[in-house]
Structure formats: C-alpha cells, structure tokens
C-alpha positions as CSV (number, residue, x, y, z in Angstrom):
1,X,73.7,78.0,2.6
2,X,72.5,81.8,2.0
3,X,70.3,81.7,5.3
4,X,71.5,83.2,8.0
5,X,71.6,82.8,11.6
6,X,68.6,85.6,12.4
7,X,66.7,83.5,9.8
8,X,67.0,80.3,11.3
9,X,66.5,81.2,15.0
10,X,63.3,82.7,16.3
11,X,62.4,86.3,16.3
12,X,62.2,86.1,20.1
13,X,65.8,85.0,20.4
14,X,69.6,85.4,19.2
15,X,73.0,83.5,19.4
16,X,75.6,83.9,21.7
17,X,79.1,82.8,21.4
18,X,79.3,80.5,24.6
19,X,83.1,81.3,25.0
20,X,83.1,85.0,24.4
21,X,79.4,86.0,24.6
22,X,79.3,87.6,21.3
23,X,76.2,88.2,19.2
24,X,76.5,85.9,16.5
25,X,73.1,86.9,14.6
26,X,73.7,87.3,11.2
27,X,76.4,85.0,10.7
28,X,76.3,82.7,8.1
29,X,76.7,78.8,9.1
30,X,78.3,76.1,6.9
31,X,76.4,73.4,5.8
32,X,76.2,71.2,8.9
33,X,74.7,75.1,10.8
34,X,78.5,75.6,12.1
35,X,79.7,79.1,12.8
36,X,82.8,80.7,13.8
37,X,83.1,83.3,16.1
38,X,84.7,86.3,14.5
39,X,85.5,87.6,18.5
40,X,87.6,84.6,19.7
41,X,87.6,81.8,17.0
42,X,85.5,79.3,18.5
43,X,84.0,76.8,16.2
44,X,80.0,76.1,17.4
45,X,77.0,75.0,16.4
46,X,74.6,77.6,18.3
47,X,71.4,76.1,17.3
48,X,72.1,72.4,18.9
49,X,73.1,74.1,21.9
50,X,71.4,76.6,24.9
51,X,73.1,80.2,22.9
52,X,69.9,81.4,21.9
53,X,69.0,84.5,24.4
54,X,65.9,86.6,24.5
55,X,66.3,89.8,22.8
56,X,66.4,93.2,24.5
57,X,63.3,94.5,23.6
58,X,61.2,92.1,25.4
59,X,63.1,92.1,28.4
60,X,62.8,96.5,28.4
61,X,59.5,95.3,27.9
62,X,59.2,93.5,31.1
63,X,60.4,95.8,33.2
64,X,58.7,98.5,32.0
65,X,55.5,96.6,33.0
66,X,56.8,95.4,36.3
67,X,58.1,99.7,36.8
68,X,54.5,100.5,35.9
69,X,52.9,98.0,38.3
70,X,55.0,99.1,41.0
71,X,54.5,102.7,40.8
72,X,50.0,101.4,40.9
73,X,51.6,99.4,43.9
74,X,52.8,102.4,45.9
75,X,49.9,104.5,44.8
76,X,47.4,102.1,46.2
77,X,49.3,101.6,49.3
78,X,49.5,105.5,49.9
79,X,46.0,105.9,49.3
80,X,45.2,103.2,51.7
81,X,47.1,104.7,54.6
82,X,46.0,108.1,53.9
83,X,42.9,106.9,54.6
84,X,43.6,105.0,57.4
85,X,45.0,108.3,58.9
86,X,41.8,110.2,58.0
87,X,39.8,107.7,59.5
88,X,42.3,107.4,63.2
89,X,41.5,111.5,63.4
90,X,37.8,111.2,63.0
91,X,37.8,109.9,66.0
C-alpha cells in the first residue's frame, strides 16, 4: 500500500499519535491502515480512531479573523463614546 497517510485523511486534517502526540502524516500504513509511531512505538490505526486534528493554517486563520473583528469591535465602541462625550458637552 503506496498511499500514504496525508493521502488518505482529508486536507483539513492530520494524525496524531494518541500516546505521544506525534504527527504521523506521511506515514505509510500496512495493509489493514496500521501505523507505527516512529516517536514511542505505538502500534494504531489513526483513521478508525478521533487522531485526525485540524491543521495549523486554518486555525491561524481563525484567529486572525476573530484579531481583526476585535480590533472593528474596539473601534466602534471608541467611536461610540467619543461621541457620547461630544454630545454630554454640547450641553
């Protein structure tokens, strides 16, 4: 079996030892899509079982949206009481 781990799982996702926590993509399972770790030894099957983790990018992703939204956040809320204090002293 030539395919490998990053093949098989989605793009969204890798494997993760669930002993060690070692990134497993590109590994190369037997034929029943077993894989040994090469960080501790452990014999798994990381497609059967809840290893597969979001990638990086789309979490750097995420919170460089929420970053973003928060800075709007603050601006809005400045502006708001900015005016508000403008508006106290007109009177």
């Amino acid at each position: 079996m030539s395919e490998s781990l990053n093949e098989m799982s989605s793009t969204r996702y890798y494997p993760l030892c669930p002993t060690c926590k070692y990134n497993l993509s590109g590994l190369t399972p037997d034929e029943i899509y077993h894989v040994r770790c090469p960080e501790c030894g452990d014999y798994i099957n990381p497609i059967s079982t809840h290893l597969l983790i979001k990638k990086s990018n789309e979490r750097k992703m995420i919170i460089a949206i929420v970053g973003v939204l928060s800075i709007f956040a603050i601006i809005a809320l400045t502006l708001l009481f900015l005016a508000l204090m403008i508006d106290a002293f007109n009177f």
